[in-house]
Every structure is written in structure tokens, then in C-alpha cells.
C-alpha positions in Angstrom: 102.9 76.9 97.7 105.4 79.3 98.6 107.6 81.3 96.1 110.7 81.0 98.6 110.2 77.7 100.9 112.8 78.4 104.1 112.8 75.0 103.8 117.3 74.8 105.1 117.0 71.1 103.8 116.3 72.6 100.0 119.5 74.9 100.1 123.2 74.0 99.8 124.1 77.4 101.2 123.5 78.3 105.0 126.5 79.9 106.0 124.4 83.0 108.5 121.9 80.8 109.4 118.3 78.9 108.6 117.0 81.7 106.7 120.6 82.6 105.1 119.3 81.6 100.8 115.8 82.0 101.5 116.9 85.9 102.3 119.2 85.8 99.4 116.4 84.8 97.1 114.1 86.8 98.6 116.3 89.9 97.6 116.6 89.3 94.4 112.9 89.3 93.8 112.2 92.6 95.5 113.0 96.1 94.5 116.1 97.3 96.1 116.0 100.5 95.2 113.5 103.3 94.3 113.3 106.6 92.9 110.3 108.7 94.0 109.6 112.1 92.2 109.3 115.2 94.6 107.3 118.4 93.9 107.6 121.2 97.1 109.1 119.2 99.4 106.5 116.4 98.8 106.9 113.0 97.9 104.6 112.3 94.9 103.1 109.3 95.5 99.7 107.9 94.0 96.5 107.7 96.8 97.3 103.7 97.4 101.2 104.3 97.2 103.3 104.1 100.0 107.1 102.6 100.9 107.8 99.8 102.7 111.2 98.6 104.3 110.9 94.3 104.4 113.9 92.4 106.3 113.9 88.9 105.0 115.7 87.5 107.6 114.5 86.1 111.3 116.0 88.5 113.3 116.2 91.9 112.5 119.4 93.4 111.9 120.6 97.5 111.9 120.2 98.7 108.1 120.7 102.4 106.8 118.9 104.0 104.4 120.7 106.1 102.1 118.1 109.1 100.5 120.6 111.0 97.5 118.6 113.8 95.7 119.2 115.1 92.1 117.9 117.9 90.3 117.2 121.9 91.5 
């Protein structure tokens, strides 16, 4: 069984499409933002770490990333 069916029949709301709430849905249950400590220029990430980007939709559609640093 599927966490998200994109099932259109199951949703009341479809205004972009097929896969309008299943996306919705889908966004609330994944990060959707992250903060990654850097050391030297380096991201610090564990030896199975890595980032992914996931579009929940059918088509692709042009996203920007925004990076903001803090510190020294």
C-alpha cells in the first residue's frame, strides 16, 4: 500500500492537475529544508549522507535553490 495513492478519484482538490494533492501531501512529509554544517569549505556529511532534490509532481517544473550561510 502506498503512503500517498495518486489515486485523483480519492482527492477533492485537483486544481494543477492529476498529481495536484498527492504533491501537496507528499510535501508535507518530506523535509523542506536543511541545514548542513561546513568545516573548510566542506560540507560535513556522514559516509552514507548525501542530498537529494525530489519533485513530486509529473512534469518537472524550474525550482531555485536558495543556499544562506551563517557564522565566520
Amino acid at each position: 500500500m502506498k503512503l500517498v495513492p495518486e489515486d485523483s478519484s480519492l482527492y477533492k482538490h485537483g486544481y494543477e492537475g492529476d498529481d495536484d494533492m498527492p504533491a501537496h501531501i507528499k510535501y508535507m512529509l518530506t523535509q523542506t529544508s536543511l541545514t548542513v554544517p561546513i568545516n573548510k569549505g566542506k560540507m560535513m556529511l556522514g559516509t552514507w549522507q548525501g542530498i537529494y532534490l525530489f519533485e513530486h509532481r509529473y512534469q518537472a517544473k524550474k525550482r531555485n535553490i536558495t543556499l544562506s550561510f551563517i557564522g565566520n
